[in-house]
C-alpha positions, 0 to 999 in steps of 0.5 A: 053706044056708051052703056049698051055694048062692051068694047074693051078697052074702049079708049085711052085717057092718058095711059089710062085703058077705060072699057064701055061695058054694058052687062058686067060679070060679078066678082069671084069670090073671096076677091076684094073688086072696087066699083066707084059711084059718080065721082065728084071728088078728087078724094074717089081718086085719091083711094087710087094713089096705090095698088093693092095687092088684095084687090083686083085692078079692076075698077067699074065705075057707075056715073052719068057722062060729063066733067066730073067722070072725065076729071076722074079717070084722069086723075087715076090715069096720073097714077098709071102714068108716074114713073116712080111705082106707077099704079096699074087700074083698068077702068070699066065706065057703066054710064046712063041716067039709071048708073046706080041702080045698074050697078046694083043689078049687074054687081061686077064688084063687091065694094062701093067706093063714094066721094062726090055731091055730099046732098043726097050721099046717104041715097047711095050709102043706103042703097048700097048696104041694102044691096049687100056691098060693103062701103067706102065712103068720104066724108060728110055722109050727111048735111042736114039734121033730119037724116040722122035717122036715116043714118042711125039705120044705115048703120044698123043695116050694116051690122045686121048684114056684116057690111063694113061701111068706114068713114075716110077719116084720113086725119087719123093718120096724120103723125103729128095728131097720132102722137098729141092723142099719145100725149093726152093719154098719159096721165104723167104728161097731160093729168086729166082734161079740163071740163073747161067753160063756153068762154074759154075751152078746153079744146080748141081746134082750127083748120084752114083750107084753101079753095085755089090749091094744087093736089098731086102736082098740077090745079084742082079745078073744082065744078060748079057745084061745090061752091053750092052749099045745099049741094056741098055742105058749108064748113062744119058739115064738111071739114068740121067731120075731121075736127070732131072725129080727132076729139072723140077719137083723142078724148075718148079713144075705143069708147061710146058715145050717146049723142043725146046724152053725151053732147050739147051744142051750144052755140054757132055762128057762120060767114062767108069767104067771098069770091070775085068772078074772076076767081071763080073763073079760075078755080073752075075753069067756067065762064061765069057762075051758073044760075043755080048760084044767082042767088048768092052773087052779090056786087059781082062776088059769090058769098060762098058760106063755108065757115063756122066757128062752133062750141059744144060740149062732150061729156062735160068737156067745152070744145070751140071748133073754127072752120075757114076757107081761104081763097089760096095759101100763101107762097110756100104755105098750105092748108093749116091745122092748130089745135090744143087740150088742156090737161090738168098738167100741161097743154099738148098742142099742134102748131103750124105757123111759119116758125113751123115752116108750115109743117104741123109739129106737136108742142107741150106747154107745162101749166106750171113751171115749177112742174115743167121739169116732171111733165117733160121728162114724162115726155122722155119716157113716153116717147121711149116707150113708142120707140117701136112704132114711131122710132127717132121721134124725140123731144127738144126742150126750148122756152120752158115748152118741149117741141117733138122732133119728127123725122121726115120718114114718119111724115106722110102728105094728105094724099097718102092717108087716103091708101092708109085708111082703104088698107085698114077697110079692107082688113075689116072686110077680109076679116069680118067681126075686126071692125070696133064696134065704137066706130058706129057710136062715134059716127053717129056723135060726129055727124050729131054735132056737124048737122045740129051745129049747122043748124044753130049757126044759120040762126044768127047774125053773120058774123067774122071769127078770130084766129086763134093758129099761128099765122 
């Protein structure tokens, strides 16, 4: 019976050697042992896409039986298999209604590892820190405002108890976003950023995602329950947490920030993406939508809410943030990112249109041409100095804007950022006291805004946002 006695391997999923176990041994000491809570998300795998040489292949996984844990082992069974440096993880499954509270008694690991239904993500991350593991966990940790509080304390637990709890913000270590943030920092490119107004920011930043794409070379067949937003999130609870997380990470870097002082919402507005039965059947793979959607089925489409235009201020900077879900890239696209601040010098942007050959590329635009031959020689001697960690990037001048050529061995897909970031946590973990301490502040900030900005968004009439991205 699956869950009571240990049968090793219990079976074979593509390569892929799963264990049934029941009772667990605890890690040995000082080795760094994953455990993954009910993987939902094709991100839980992602955090799989390599090995580590400081972590055990080990991997217990705690879950109920169903699709969403057969999905998972065989997308980690993918990375076992690749013949380019395949990985080599040996799952131990723990299944039954009561997986987390098992998990927390029998502690075969020593690091939680969460990507799944985002409502009720919180229960997990708190019990977890409670129960002394340290924590890895993909984002939105909340949907709803009223668990700020419960947030707040989390963290406060963590610090307390010297856990590590890190936030997958992948984006971070998207090139073309590390270099704008070097940009924005020098003052002999950039100047100072605007305070900007509601009607024209000094911030603008726009992601479009697609619900329909291919991740890791074959379909990503989402359940059921991500096209329900109680479960799932709309735009801004979800996506928008990278969004926010690059403008404080950007504006701000290495500093705190007080919520309540800090912040204003000022204004939101929501509308769905609709999505025909005939698409939902493929991007899930189900015959119909389930009951628990009924409600949001109108003319035989589901009016799916995952888009949000917001505005906000922080700390006197105007900020529009516009979360889109499409239903499926073009050919030869993707998902996109446009973003810009406006200094008091020039405007540092990240494009990503078809002249872009839908690569995100970073662009600087002096405000004055009288000054552009001063900001770009400002670029020069900066990218000069950042030749040790980002060597060959340079800068092509075109139009009176420059345009930072980016070699292709600098640049890494969506998947890889998810190792890089696992890497960074388990430096933290291994050597207690390394993790900043703004992160916690910047957390708070982040989740302040995505909650609070929902809230004001389901206020008002629906309505359909411009696009400001190249297309």
């Amino acid at each position: 019976m699956i869950g009571t006695k240990r049968r090793t391997p219990g079976m074979i999923v593509a390569g892929l050697a799963v264990g049934f176990a029941g009772t667990a041994a605890g890690a040995p000491k000082n080795e760094l042992r994953l455990m993954t809570i009910d993987p939902g998300h094709f991100h839980a795998a992602l955090v799989h896409r390599d090995s580590y040489p400081d972590v055990s292949p080990r991997v217990d996984i705690y879950a109920p039986v169903g699709m969403d844990l057969i999905d998972h082992l065989k997308r980690v069974a993918r990375f076992n298999l690749r013949p380019d440096n395949p990985t080599a993880w040996q799952i131990e499954v723990h299944t039954g209604p009561d997986f987390f509270a098992r998990m927390k008694k029998e502690r075969p690991g020593n690091i939680v590892v969460i990507s799944g239904k985002n409502r009720g993500k919180i229960d997990y991350i708190q019990g977890s820190i409670s129960a002394g593991f340290h924590v890895l966990v993909d984002k939105p940790w909340i949907l709803r405002s009223e668990d700020l509080p419960r947030l707040k304390a989390t963290l406060d637990a963590a610090d307390k108890t010297g856990r590590i709890a890190l936030d997958l913000m992948t984006e971070r270590f998207e090139i073309s976003s590390l270099l704008q943030k070097e940009l924005v920092s020098d003052p002999e490119i950039f100047g100072q950023i605007q305070p900007g107004t509601s009607q024209q920011p000094s911030v603008y930043m726009e992601s479009v995602h697609h619900l329909m794409k291919v991740v890791s070379g074959v379909p990503n067949i989402r359940p059921t329950w991500f096209f329900d937003t109680a479960q799932q999130g709309e735009g801004l609870n979800d996506i928008g947490t990278h969004l926010v997380d690059l403008v404080s990470w950007t504006l701000f870097p290495t500093q705190a920030l007080d919520a309540e002082k800090d912040i204003k919402i000022l204004s939101a507005q929501r509308w769905p993406t609709l999505i025909p039965r005939a698409n939902f059947q493929r991007v899930t793979g189900e015959k119909d939508f389930p009951d628990f959607l009924a409600k949001d089925v109108k003319a035989d489409a589901l009016e799916y809410f995952s888009n949000t235009l917001v505005t906000y201020a922080v700390r006197g900077v105007h900020t529009r943030l516009n979360i889109v879900w499409d239903w499926e890239a073009p050919a030869g696209s993707g998902d996109r990112h446009f973003a810009f601040y406006k200094g008091t010098r020039a405007r540092i942007e990240i494009r990503q249109g078809k002249a872009e050959k839908f690569r995100p590329e970073v662009y600087v635009v002096p405000n004055d041409p009288k000054d552009g031959a001063a900001v770009l020689a400002a670029v020069r001697k900066r990218l000069g100095a950042l030749q040790s960690r980002y060597p060959g990037v340079a800068l092509q001048e075109a139009a009176g804007e420059g345009r930072l050529d980016i070699p292709d061995r600098l640049r890494t897909v969506h998947e890889e950022h998810f190792a890089q970031v696992a890497r960074r946590f388990f430096d933290y973990v291994k050597t207690p006291g390394t993790m900043p301490a703004w992160e916690k502040s910047q957390m708070l900030a982040k989740y302040y805004v995505t909650t609070r900005g929902t809230d004001l968004s389901r206020l008002g009439p629906v309505k359909v946002a411009e696009r400001l991205g190249p297309k």
